[in-house]
C-alpha positions, 0 to 999 in steps of 0.5 A: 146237382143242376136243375132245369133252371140252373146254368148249363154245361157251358154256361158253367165253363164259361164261369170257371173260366172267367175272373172269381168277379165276372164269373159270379156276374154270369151265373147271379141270375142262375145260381140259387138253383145250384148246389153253390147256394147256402142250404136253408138247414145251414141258415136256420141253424145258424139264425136258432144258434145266434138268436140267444146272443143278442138283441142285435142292432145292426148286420152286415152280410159279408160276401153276400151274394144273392142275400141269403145270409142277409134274411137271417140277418133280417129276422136276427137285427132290429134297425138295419141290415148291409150286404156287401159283395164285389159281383154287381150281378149277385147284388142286382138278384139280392135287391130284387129277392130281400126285401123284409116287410115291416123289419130292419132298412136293408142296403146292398153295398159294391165292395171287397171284403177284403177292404171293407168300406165301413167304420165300426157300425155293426153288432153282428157280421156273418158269412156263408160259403165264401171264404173258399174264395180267400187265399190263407195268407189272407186271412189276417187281414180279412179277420182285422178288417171284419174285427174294425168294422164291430162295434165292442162285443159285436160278433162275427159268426160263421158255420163251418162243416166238419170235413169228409175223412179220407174213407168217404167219397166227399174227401176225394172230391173236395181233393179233386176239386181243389186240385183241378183249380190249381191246375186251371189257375197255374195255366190260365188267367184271370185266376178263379180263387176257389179251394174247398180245403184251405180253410182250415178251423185250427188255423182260422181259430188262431187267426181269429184270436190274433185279430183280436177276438175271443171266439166261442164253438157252438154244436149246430145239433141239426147236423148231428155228430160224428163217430167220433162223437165230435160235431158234424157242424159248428158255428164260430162265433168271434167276439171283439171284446169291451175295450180296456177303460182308458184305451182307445178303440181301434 
């Protein structure tokens, strides 16, 4: 799973054992060489899927990391693209590594998501692989918060992969994993907030809607689908509707 560039065993332990924002600071300068970072299918997918829906002006990367969402927003948005994320270290990489020729002004801002510091300034929001780190009673407020930073029609999208059944491998993993990050932050502090399997599409679809969005699935066909016959990706594309004439916009 680690190359030789990625972190070591005890790098890694060191990290788990840290606070979600000092363990990301530790591992920025390591972590594109682990299996943590956004797979390049994942954001192809993603840029071919919203590439129909706009022109886009302006994006914000939420979480962003090392800003790997921040180049598909590159290629998506015409004027300016914004990543924020709360690790100073993952934002030092992100300055270094994105930097678009001839494209949109990017900024890198230092700041939680959960209070995001930004007025309604943007067409499209995205993220990849963070809301793992989100505990559910959360999630309103993180949905309101990305809904006031839209302007009317802007868009807020996000994959979400179809999760492994109980009959493969990944399901007792993914149950493993969460069930080790319980344990670890039942006995240890700073807590390291990471459950693969709290985020759950039916309750994040009704979250969505309850903060004021109308939201949209779109197959990510690069993925295939399932037995069943149901994707094994999609993309969640919430929309904050036009404002009613005579209403004010919050």
């Amino acid at each position: 799973m680690f190359g030789p560039e990625g972190p070591s065993v005890r790098e890694l332990a060191v990290q788990a054992l840290s606070s979600v924002e000092r363990g990301y600071d530790l591992l920025a300068p390591k972590f594109d060489h682990t299996p943590f970072r956004t797979p390049d299918v994942v954001l192809e997918s993603v840029a071919k899927a919203l590439a129909p829906l706009g022109p886009f002006q302006d994006g914000l990367d939420l979480c962003c990391g090392t800003g790997a969402g921040a180049e598909v927003l590159a290629g998506l948005c015409r004027r300016s693209v914004t990543g924020v994320d709360f690790s100073a270290g993952m934002l030092d990489v992100a300055r270094c590594r994105v930097r678009p020729a001839g494209g949109p002004r990017v900024a890198w801002v230092r700041g939680d998501a959960r209070v995001l510091p930004f007025t309604a300034a943007f067409d499209l929001v995205v993220s990849f692989g963070a809301f793992g780190h989100f505990l559910p009673r959360e999630l309103p407020g993180l949905f309101a918060g990305v809904h006031s930073v839209l302007r009317p029609e802007g868009r807020f999208a996000f994959p979400v992969l179809a999760p492994p059944k109980p009959t493969q491998a990944g399901f007792w993993m993914l149950l493993g994993f969460d069930g080790v990050m319980r344990v670890r932050n039942a006995l240890w502090r700073p807590p390291f907030v990471m459950y693969y399997r709290a985020f759950r599409l039916g309750r994040v679809l009704g979250e969505l809607e309850r903060a004021g969005f109308a939201v949209d699935l779109h197959a990510l066909p690069a993925f295939g689908r399932r037995e069943d016959g149901s994707p094994r990706a999609r993309l969640v594309v919430a929309r904050r509707a036009q404002p009613a004439a005579g209403s004010v916009n919050s």
